[in-house]
Backbone as JSON, one array per atom type, in Angstrom:
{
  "sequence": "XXXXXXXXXXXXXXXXXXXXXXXXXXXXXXXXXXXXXXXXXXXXXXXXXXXXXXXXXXXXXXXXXXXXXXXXXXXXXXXXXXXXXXXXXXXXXXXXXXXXXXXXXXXXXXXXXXXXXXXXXXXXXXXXXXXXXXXXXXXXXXXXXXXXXXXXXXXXXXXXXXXXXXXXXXXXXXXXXXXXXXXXXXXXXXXXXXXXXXXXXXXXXXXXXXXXXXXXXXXXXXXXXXXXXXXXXXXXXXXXXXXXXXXXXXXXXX",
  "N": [[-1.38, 16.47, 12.88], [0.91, 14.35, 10.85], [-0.27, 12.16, 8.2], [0.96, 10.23, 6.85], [2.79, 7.72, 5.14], [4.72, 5.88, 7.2], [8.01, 3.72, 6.42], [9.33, 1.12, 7.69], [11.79, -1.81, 8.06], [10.5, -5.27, 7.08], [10.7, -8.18, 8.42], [11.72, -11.18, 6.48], [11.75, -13.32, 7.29], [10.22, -14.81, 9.39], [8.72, -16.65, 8.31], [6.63, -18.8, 6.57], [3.95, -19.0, 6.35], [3.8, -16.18, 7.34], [4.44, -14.9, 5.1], [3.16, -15.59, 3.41], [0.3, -14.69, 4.39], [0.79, -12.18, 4.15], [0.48, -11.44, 1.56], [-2.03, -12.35, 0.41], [-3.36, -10.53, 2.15], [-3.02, -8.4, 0.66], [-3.67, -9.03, -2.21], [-6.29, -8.64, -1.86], [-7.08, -6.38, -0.8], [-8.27, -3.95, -2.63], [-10.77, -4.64, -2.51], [-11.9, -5.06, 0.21], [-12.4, -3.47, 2.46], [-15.64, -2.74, 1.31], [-16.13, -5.21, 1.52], [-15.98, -6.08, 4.05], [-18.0, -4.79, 5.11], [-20.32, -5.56, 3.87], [-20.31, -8.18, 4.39], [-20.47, -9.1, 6.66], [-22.67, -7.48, 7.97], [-22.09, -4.65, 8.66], [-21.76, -4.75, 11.27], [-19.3, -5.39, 12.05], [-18.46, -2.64, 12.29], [-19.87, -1.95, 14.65], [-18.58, -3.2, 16.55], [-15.83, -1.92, 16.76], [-16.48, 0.21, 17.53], [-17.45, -0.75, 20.31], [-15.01, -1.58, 21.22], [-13.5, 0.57, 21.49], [-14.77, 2.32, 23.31], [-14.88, 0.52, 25.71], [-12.07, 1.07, 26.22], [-11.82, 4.08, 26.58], [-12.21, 5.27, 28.94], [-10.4, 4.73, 30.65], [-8.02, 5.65, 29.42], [-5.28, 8.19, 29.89], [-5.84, 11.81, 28.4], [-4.96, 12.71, 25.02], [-3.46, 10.11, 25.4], [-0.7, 7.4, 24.22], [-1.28, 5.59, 21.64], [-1.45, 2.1, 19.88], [-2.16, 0.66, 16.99], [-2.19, -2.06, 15.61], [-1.61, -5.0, 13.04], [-3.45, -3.12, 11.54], [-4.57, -3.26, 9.14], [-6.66, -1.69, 6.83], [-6.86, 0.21, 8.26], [-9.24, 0.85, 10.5], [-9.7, -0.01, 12.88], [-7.81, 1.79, 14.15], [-8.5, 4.65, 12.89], [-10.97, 4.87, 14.89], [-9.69, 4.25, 17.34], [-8.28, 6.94, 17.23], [-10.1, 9.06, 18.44], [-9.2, 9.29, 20.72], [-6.68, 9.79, 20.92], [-3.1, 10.17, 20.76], [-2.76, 7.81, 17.63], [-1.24, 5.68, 16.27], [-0.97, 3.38, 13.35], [-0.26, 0.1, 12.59], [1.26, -2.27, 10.02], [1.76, -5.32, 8.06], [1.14, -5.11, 5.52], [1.5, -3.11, 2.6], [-0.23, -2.44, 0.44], [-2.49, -2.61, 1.97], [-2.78, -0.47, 3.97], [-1.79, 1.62, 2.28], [-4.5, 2.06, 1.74], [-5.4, 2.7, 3.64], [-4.26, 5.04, 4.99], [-5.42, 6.96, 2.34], [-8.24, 7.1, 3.04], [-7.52, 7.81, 6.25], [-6.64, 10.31, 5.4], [-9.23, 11.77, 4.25], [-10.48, 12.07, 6.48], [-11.21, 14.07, 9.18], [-8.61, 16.17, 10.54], [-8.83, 15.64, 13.69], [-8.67, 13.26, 13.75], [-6.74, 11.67, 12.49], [-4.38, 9.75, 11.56], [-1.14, 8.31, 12.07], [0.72, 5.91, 9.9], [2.29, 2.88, 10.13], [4.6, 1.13, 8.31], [5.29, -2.13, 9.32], [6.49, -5.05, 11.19], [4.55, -7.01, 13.39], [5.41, -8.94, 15.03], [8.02, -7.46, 15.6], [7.76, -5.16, 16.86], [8.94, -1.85, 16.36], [9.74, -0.22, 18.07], [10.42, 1.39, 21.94], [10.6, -0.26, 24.65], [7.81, -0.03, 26.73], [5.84, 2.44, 25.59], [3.43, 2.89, 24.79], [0.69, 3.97, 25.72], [-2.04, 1.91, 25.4], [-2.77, -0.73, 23.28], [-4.0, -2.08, 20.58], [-5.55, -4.69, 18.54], [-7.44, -6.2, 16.16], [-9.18, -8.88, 15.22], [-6.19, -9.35, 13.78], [-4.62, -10.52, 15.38], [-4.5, -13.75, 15.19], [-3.41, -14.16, 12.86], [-0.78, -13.99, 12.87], [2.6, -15.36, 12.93], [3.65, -16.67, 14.78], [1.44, -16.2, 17.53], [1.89, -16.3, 20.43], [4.15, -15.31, 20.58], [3.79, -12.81, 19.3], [2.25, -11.95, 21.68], [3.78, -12.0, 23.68], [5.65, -9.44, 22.82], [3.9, -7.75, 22.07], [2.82, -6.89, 25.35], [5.35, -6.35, 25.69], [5.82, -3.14, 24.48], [3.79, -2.17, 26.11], [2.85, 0.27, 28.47], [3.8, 0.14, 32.1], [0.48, -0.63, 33.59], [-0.97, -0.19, 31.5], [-3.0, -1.41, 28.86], [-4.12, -3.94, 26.55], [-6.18, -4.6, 24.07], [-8.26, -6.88, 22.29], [-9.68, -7.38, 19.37], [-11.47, -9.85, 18.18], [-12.44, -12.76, 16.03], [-14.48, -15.79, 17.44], [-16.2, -18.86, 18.2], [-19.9, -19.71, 18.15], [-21.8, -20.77, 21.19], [-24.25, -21.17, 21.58], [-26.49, -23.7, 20.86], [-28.32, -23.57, 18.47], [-28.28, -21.4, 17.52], [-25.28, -21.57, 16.98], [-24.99, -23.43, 15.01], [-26.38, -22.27, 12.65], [-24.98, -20.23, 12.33], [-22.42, -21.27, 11.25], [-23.16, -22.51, 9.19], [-23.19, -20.61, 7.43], [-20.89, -19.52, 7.6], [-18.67, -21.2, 6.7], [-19.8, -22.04, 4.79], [-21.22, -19.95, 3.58], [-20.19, -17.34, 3.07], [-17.39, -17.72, 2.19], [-18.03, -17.67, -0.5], [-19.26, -15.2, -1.11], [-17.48, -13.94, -0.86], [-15.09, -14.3, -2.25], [-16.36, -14.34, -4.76], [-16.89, -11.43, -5.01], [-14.37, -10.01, -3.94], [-12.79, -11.62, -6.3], [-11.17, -13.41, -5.77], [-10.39, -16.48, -4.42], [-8.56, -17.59, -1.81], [-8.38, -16.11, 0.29], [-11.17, -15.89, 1.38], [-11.61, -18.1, 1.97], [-9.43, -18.9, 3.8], [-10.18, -17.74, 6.37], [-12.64, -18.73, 7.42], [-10.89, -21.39, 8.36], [-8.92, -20.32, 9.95], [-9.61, -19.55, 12.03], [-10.98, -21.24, 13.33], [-8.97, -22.84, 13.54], [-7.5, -21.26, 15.74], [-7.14, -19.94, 19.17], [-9.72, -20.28, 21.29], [-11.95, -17.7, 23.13], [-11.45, -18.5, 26.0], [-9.1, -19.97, 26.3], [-6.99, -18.2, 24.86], [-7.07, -15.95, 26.6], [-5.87, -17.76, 28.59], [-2.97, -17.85, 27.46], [-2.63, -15.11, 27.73], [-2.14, -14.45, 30.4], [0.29, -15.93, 30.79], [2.3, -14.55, 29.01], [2.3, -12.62, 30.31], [0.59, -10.65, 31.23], [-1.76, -9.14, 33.6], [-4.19, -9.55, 34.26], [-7.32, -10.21, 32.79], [-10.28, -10.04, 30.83], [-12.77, -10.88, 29.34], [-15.33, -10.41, 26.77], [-18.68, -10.88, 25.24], [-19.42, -10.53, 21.74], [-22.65, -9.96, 20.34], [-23.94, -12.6, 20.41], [-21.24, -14.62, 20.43], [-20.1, -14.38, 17.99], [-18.26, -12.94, 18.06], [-14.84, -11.64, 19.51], [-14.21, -9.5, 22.67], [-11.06, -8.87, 24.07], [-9.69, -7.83, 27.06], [-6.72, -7.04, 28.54], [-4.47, -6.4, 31.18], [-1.5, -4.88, 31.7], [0.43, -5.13, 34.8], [1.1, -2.52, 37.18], [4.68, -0.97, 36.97], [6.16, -1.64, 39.94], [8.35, 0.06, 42.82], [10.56, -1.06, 44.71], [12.03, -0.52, 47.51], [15.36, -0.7, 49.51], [16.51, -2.25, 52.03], [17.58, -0.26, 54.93]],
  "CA": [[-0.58, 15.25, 12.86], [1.46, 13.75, 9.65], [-0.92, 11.27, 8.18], [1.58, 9.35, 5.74], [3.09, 6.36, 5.38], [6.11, 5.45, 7.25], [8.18, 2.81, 6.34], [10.39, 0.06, 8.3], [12.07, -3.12, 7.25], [9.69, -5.99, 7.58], [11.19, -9.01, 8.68], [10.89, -11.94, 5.55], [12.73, -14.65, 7.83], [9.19, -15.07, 10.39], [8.08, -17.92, 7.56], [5.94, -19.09, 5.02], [2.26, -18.2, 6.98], [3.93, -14.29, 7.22], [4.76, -14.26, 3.48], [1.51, -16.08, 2.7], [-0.59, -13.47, 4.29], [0.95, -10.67, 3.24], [0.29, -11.22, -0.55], [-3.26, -12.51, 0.22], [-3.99, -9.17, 2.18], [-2.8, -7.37, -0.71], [-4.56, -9.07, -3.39], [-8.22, -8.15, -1.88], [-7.03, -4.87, -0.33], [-9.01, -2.76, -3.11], [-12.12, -4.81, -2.09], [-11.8, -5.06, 1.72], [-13.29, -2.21, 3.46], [-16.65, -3.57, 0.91], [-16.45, -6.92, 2.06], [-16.52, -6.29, 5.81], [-19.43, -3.97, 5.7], [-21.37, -6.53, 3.72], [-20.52, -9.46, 5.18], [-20.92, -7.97, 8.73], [-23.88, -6.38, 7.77], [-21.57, -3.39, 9.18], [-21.59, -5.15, 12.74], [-18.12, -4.56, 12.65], [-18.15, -1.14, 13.07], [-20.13, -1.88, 16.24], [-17.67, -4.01, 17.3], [-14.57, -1.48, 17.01], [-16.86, 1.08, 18.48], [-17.46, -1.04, 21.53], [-13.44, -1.68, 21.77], [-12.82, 2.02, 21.74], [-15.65, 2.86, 24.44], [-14.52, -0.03, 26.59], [-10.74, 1.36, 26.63], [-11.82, 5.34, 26.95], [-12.16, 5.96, 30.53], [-9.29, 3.86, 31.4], [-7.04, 6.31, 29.08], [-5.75, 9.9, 29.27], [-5.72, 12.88, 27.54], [-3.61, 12.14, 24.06], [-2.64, 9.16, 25.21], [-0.14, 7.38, 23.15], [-2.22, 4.29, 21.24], [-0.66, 1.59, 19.13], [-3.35, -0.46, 16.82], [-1.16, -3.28, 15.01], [-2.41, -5.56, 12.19], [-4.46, -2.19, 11.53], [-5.58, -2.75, 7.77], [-7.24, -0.12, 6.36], [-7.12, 1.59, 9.59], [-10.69, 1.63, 10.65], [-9.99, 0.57, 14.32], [-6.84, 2.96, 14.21], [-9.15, 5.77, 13.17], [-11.62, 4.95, 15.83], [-9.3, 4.82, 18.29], [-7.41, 8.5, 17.21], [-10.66, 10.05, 18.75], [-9.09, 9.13, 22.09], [-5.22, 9.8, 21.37], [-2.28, 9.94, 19.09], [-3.08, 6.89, 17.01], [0.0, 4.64, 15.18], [-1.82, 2.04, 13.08], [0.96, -0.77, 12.15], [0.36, -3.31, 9.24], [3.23, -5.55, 7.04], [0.57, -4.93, 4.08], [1.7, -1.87, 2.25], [-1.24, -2.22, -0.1], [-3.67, -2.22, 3.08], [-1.71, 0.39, 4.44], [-2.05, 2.94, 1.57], [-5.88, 2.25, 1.55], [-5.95, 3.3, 4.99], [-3.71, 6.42, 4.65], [-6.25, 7.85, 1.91], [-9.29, 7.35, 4.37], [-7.11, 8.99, 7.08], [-6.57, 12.02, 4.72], [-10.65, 12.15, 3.85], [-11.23, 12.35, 8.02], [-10.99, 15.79, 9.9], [-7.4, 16.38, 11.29], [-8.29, 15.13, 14.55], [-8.86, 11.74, 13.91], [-5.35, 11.31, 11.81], [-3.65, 8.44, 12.52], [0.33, 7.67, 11.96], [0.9, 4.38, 9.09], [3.92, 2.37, 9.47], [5.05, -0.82, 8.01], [6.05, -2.71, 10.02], [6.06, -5.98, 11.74], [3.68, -6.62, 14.69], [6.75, -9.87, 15.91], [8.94, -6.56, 15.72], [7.09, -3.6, 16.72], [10.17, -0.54, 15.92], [9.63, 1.56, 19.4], [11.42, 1.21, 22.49], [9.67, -0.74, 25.91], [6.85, 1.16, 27.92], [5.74, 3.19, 24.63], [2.39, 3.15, 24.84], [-0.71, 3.56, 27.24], [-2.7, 1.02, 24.61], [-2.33, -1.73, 22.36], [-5.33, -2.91, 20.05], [-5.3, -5.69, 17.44], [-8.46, -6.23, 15.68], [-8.79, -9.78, 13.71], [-5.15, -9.75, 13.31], [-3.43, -11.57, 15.81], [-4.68, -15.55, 14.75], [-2.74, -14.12, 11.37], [0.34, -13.93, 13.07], [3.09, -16.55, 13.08], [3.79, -16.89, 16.08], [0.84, -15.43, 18.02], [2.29, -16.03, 21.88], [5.43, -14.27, 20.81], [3.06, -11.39, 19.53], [1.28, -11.41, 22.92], [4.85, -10.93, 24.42], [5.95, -8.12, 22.31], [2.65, -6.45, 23.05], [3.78, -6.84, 26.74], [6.59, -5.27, 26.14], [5.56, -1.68, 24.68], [2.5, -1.38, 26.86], [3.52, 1.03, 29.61], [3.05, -0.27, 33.33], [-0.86, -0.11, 33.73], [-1.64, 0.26, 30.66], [-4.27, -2.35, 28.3], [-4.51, -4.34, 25.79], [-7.88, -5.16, 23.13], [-8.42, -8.07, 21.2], [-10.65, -7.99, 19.04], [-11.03, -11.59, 17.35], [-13.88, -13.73, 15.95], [-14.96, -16.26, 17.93], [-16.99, -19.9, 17.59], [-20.25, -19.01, 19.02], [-21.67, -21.85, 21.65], [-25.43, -21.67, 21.61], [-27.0, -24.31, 19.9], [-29.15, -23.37, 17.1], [-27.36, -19.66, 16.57], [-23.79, -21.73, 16.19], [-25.35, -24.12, 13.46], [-26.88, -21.54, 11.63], [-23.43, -19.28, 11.85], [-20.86, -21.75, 10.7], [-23.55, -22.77, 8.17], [-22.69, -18.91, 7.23], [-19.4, -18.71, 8.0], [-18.13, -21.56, 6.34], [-19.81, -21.91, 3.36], [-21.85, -18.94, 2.04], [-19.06, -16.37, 3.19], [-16.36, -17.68, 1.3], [-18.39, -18.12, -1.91], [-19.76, -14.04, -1.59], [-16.07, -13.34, -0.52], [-14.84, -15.24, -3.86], [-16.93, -13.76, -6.41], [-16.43, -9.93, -5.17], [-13.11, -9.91, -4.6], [-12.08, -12.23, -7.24], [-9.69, -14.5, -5.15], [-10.75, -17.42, -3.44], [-8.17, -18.25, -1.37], [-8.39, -15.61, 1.57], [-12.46, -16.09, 2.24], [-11.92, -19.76, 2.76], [-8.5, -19.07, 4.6], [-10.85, -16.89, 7.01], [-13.08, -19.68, 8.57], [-10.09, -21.88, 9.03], [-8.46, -19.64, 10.39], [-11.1, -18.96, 13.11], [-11.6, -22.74, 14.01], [-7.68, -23.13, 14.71], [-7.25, -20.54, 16.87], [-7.39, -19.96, 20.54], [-11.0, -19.62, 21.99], [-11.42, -17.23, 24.46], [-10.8, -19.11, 27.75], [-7.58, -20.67, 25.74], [-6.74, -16.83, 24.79], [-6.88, -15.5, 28.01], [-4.87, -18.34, 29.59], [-2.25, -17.18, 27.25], [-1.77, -13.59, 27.95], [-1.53, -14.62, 31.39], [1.38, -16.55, 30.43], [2.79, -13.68, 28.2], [3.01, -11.58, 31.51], [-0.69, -9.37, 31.69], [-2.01, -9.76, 35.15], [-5.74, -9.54, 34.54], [-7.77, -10.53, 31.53], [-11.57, -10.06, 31.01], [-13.22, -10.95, 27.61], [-16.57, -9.72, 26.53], [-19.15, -11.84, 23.96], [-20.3, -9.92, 21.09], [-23.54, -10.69, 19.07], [-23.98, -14.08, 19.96], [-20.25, -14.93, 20.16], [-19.58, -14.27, 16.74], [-16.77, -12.08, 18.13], [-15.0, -11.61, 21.76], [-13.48, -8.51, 22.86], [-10.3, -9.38, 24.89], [-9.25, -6.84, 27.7], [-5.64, -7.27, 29.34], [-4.25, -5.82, 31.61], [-0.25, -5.37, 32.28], [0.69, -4.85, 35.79], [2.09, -1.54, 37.26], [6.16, -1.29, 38.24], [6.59, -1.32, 41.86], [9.8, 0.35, 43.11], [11.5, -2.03, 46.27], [13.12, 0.02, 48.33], [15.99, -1.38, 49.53], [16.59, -1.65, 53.38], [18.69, -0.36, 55.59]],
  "C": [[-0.41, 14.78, 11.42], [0.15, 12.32, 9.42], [-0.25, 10.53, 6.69], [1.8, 8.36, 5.58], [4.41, 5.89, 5.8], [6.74, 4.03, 7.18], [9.71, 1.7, 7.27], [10.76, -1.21, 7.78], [11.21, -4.01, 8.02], [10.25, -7.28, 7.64], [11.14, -10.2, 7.58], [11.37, -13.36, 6.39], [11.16, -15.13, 9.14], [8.55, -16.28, 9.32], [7.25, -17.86, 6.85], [4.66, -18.87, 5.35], [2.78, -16.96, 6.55], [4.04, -14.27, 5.96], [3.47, -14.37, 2.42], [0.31, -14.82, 3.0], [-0.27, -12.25, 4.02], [0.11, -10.57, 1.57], [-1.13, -11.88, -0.71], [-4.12, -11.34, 0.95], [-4.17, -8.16, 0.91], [-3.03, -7.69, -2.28], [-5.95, -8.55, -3.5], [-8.05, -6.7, -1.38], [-8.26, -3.85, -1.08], [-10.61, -3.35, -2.53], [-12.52, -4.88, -0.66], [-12.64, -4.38, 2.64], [-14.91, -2.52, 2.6], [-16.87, -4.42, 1.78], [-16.95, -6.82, 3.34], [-17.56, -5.61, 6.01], [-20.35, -4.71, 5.25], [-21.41, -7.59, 4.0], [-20.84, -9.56, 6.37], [-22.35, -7.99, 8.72], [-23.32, -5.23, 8.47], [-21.38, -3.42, 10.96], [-20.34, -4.83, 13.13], [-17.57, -3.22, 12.78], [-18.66, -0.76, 14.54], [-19.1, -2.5, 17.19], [-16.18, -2.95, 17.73], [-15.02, -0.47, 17.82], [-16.58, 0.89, 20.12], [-15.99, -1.09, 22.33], [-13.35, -0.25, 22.06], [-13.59, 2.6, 23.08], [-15.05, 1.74, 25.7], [-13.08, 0.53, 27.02], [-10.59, 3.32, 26.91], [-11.93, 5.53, 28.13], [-11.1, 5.24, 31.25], [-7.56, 5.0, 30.8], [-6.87, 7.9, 29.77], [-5.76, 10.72, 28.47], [-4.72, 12.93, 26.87], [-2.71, 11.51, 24.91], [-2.26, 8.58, 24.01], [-0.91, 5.99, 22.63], [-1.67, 3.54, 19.99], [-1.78, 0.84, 18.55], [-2.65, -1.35, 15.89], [-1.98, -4.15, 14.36], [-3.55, -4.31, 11.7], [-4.98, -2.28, 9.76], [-5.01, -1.98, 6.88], [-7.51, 0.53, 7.49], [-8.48, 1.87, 10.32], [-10.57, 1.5, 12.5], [-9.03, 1.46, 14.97], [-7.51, 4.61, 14.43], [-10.48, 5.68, 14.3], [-11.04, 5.05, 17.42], [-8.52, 6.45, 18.54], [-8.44, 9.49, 17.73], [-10.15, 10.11, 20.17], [-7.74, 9.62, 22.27], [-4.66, 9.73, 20.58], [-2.19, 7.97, 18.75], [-1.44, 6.89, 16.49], [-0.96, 3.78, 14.15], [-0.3, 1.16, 12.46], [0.65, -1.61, 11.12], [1.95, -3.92, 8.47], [2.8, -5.71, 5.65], [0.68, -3.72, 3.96], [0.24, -1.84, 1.75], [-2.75, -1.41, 0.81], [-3.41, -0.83, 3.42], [-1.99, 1.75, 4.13], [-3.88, 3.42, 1.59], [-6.2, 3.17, 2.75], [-5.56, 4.97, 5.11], [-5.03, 7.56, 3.84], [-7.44, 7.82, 2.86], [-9.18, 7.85, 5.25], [-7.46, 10.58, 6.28], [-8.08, 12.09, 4.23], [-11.34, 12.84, 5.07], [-10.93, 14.14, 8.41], [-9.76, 15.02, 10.57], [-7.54, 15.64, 12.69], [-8.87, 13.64, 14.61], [-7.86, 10.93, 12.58], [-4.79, 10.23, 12.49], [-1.94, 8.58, 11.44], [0.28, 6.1, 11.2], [2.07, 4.34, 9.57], [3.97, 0.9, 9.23], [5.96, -1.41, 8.52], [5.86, -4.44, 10.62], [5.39, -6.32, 13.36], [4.73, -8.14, 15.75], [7.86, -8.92, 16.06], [8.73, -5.48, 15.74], [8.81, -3.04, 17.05], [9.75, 0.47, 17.04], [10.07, 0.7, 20.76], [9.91, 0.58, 23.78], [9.11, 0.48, 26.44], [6.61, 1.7, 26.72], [4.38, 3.55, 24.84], [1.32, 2.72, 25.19], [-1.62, 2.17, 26.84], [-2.26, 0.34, 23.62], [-4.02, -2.1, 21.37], [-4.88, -3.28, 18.5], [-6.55, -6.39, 17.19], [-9.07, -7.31, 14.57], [-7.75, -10.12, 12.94], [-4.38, -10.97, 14.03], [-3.83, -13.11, 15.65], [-3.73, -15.46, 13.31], [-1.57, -13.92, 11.52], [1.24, -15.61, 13.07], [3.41, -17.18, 13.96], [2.83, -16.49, 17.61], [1.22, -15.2, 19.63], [3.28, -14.84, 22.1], [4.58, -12.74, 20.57], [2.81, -11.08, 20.83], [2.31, -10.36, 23.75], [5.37, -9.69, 23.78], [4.72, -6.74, 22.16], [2.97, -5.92, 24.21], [4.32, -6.1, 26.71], [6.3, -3.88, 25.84], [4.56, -1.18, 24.86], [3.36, -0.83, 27.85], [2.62, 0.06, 30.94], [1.44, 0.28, 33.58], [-1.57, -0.26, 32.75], [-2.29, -1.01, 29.76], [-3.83, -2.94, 27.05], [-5.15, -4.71, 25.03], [-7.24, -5.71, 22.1], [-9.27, -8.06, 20.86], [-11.09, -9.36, 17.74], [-12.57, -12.62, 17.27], [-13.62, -15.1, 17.0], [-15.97, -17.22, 17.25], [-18.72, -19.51, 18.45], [-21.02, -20.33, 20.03], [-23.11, -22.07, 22.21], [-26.06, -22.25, 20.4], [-26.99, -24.31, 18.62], [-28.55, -22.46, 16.13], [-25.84, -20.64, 15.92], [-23.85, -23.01, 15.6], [-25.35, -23.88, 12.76], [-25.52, -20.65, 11.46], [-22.66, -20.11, 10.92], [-21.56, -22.64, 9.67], [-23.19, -21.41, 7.1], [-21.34, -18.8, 6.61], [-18.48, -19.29, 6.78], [-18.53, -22.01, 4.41], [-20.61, -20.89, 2.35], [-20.37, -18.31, 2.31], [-18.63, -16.57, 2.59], [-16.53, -17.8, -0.11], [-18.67, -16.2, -1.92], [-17.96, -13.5, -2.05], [-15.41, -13.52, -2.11], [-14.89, -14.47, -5.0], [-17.07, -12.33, -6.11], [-15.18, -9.41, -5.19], [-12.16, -10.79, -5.57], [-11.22, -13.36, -7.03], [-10.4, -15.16, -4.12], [-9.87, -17.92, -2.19], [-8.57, -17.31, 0.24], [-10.08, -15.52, 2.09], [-12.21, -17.43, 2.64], [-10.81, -20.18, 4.0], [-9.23, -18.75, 6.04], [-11.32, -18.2, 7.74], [-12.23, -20.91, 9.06], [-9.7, -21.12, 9.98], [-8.96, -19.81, 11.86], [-10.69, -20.32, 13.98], [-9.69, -23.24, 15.02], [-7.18, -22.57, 15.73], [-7.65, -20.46, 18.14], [-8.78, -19.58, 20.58], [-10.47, -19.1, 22.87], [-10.91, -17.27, 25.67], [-9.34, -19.3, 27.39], [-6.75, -18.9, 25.78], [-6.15, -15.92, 26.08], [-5.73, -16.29, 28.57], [-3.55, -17.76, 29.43], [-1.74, -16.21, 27.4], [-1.67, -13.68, 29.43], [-0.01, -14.88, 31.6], [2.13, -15.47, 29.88], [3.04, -12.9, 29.3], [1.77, -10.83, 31.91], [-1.31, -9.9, 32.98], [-3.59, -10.11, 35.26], [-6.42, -9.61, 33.29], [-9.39, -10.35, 32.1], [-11.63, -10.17, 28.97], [-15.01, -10.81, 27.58], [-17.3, -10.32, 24.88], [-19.65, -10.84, 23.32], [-21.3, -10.6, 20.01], [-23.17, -12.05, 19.1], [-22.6, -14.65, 20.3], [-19.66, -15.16, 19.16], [-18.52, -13.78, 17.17], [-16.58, -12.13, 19.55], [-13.88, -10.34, 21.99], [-12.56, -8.77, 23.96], [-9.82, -8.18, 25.65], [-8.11, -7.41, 28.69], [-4.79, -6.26, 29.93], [-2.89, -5.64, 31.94], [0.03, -4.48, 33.66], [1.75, -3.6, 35.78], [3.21, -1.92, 38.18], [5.77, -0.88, 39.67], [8.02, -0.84, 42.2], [9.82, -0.5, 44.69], [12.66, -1.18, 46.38], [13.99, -0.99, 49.14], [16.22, -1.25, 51.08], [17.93, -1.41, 54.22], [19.09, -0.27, 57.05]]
}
């Protein structure tokens, strides 16, 4: 499989959030794939693991798999052990990082780049068995309309994963986190990659967005018929599983 970088026009008319995070992905890009393993403590590689094991026995054999907002590709290449991988991103910078890490992997865990927009995925309805979006979609501008354009090129049956931080809602643990979250994080974040604005954008970020119950209600709304979400570590994170309903043919009577 081609492991390059393809490119599509990226929409600049979605507003002043989409233009904003673009050019704050692509200022920390060279430090990125760092950051999340030490701010994590590398938890998030358990986390994309668990997405990919939760959506393997539900797929088949090279199925087609779309991972959108993908980075540097890491839950792209975790899902290409299951299927032909896409990863999507409207950060070139990210983009390229991910590409060379593809080309370091063994052939079968290649993934497909394209730039593109995840309010305008570039492939036709029904496309593909899976969808996964990993910490991206609260960075969208519109995130409902994402949900629906997910919708649309999942094939009948086929899933959706969210994976998305989360507030977490025991006591003591979600004192001591968002004593964490909100103010060491964005000070380590700061002084390694050099730019303050996207660690502190990060725990906003978080706090405005849908909790899970809220989350869920939504992709109901968006059209998926069945939702389940899954707490990780505490509720630092929540793995979202949706489901879109298979066509029915109505025969017609006579």
């Amino acid at each position: 499989m081609g492991r390059g970088l393809a490119r599509n026009p990226v929409s600049e008319a979605n507003g002043k959030k989409s233009h904003q995070v673009r050019l704050m992905f692509a200022s920390i890009a060279h430090r990125y794939d760092l950051l999340n393993r030490l701010l994590s403590l590398s938890i998030d590689r358990r986390w994309r693991r668990f997405t990919r094991r939760s959506l393997e026995s539900t797929l088949s054999p090279g199925a087609r798999i779309l991972d959108l907002c993908t980075g540097t590709g890491d839950l792209a290449l975790e899902m290409a052990t299951l299927g032909t991988t896409i990863g999507c991103d409207f950060c070139r910078p990210m983009l390229e990082k991910g590409v060379g890490k593809s080309n370091r992997r063994q052939p079968s865990h290649s993934v497909w780049f394209v730039e593109a927009d995840a309010l305008r995925i570039p492939v036709r309805d029904d496309s593909f068995e899976a969808v996964t979006i990993a910490f991206g979609l609260r960075n969208l501008e519109r995130p409902q309309e994402g949900m629906k354009e997910m919708f649309r090129v999942i094939t009948g049956g086929g899933k959706l994963a969210i994976l998305e931080f989360s507030i977490p809602t025991l006591p003591v643990f979600k004192q001591l986190y968002l004593l964490y979250f909100t103010r060491i994080l964005p000070k380590i974040g700061s002084l390694i990659s050099g730019e303050e604005g996207p660690y502190s954008y990060l725990p906003a970020s978080v706090s405005e967005f849908a909790q899970p119950a809220e989350l869920a209600s939504q992709l109901l709304q968006a059209g998926f018929n069945s939702v389940y979400n899954y707490s990780l570590t505490g509720g630092i994170a929540t793995l979202t599983i949706a489901k879109k309903r298979m066509a029915t043919q109505v025969k017609s009577k006579r």
